[in-house]
C-alpha positions as CSV (number, residue, x, y, z in Angstrom):
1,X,13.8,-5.8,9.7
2,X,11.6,-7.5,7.3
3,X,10.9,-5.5,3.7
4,X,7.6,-5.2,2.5
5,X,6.8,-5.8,-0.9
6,X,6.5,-2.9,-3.6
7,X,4.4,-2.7,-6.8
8,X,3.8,0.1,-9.6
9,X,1.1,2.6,-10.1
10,X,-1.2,3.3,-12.7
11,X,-4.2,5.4,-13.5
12,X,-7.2,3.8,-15.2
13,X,-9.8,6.8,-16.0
14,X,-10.1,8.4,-12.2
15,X,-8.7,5.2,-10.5
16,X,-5.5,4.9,-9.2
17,X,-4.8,1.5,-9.7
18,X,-1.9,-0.9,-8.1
19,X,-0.3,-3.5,-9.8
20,X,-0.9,-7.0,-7.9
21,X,1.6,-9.9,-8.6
22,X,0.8,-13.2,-8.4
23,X,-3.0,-11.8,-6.7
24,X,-4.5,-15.4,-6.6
25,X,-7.2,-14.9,-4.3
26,X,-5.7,-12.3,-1.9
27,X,-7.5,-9.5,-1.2
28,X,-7.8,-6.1,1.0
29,X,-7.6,-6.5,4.8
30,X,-6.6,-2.6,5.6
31,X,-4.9,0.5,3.8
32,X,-3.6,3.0,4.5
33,X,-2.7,6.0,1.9
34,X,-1.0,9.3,4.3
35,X,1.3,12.2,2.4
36,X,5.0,11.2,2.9
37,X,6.5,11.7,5.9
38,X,3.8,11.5,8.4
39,X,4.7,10.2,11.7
40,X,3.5,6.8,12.5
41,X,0.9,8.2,15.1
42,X,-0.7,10.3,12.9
43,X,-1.5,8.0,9.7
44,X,-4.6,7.3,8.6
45,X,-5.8,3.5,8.2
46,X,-9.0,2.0,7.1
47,X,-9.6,-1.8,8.4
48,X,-12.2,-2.6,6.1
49,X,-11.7,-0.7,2.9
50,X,-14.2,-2.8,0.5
51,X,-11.6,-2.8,-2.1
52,X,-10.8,-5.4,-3.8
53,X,-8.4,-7.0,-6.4
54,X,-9.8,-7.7,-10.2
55,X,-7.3,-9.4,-12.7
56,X,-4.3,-8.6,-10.4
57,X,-4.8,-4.6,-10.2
58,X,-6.3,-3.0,-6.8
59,X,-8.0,0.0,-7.9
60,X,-9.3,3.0,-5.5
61,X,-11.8,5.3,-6.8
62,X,-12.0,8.6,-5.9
63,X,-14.6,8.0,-2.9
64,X,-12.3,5.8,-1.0
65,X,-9.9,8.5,-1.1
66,X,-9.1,11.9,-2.6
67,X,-6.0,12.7,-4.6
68,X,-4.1,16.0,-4.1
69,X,-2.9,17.6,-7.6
70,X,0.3,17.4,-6.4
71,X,2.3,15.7,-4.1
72,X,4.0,12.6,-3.0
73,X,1.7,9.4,-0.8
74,X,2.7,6.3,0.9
75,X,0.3,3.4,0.3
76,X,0.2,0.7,2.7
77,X,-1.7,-2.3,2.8
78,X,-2.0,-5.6,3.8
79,X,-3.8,-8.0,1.8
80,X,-4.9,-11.3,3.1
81,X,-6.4,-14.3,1.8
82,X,-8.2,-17.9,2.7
83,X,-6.4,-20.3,1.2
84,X,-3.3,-18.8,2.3
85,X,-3.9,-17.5,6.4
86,X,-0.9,-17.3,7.7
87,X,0.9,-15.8,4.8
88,X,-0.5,-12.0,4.8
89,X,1.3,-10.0,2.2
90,X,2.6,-6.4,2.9
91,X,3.1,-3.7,0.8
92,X,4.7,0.0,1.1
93,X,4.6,2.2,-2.5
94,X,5.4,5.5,-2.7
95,X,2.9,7.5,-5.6
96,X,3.8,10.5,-6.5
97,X,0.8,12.7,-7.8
98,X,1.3,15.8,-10.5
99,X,-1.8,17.3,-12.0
100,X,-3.5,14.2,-12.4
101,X,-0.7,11.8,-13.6
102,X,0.3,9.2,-11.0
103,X,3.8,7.8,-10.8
104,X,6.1,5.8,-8.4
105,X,9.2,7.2,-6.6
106,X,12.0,5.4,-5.0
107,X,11.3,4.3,-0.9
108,X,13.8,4.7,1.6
109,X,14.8,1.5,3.8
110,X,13.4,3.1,6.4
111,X,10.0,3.4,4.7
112,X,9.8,0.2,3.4
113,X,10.8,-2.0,5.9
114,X,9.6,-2.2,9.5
115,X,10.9,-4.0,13.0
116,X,8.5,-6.5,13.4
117,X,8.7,-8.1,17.5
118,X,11.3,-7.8,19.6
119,X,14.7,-8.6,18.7
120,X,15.8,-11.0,21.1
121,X,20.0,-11.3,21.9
122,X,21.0,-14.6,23.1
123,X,23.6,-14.3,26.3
């Protein structure tokens, strides 16, 4: 299992906007933003969102996607970058929405890590 990385949420006016870490020059490659607990099969994921990161916040407006008034999300995202190819960056956050305020909740392992492969046993 490898975890993914995590971040906080914020609003800024009608954006919901995600903290980015150390964002040097990564940016968007897909995301994903499904209601909790929706199986695997059914989750929604965009492979060329046009968002991108500006002073180490990724923001999504209200056209990419719309917010419930209440209710509890699970971003996911992969962000790429140039200088650093083989290094993608993953990240799972859990958002809670509740009439317009935004927060972050607490992941289970399950949700925020995933079997990457096969596991391979040596005999």
């Amino acid at each position: 299992m490898i975890p993914h990385e995590t971040t906080s949420v914020s609003k800024q006016g009608e954006n919901v906007c995600l903290d980015i870490p150390d964002a040097q020059n990564y940016q968007p490659a897909d995301m994903g933003i499904n209601p909790r607990g929706t199986p695997s099969k059914e989750k929604d994921f965009n492979f060329s969102p046009g968002l991108t990161i500006v002073n180490g916040k990724l923001c999504i407006p209200p056209s990419f996607y719309h917010f419930p008034d209440k209710g509890k999300l699970i971003f996911e995202y992969v962000l790429i970058s140039k200088k650093h190819e083989d290094e993608p960056r993953k990240f799972v956050v859990g958002v809670g929405v509740n009439n317009g305020q935004v927060y972050n909740f607490p992941l289970t392992d399950r949700e925020i890590a995933r079997p990457y492969g096969s596991i391979q046993v040596s005999e």
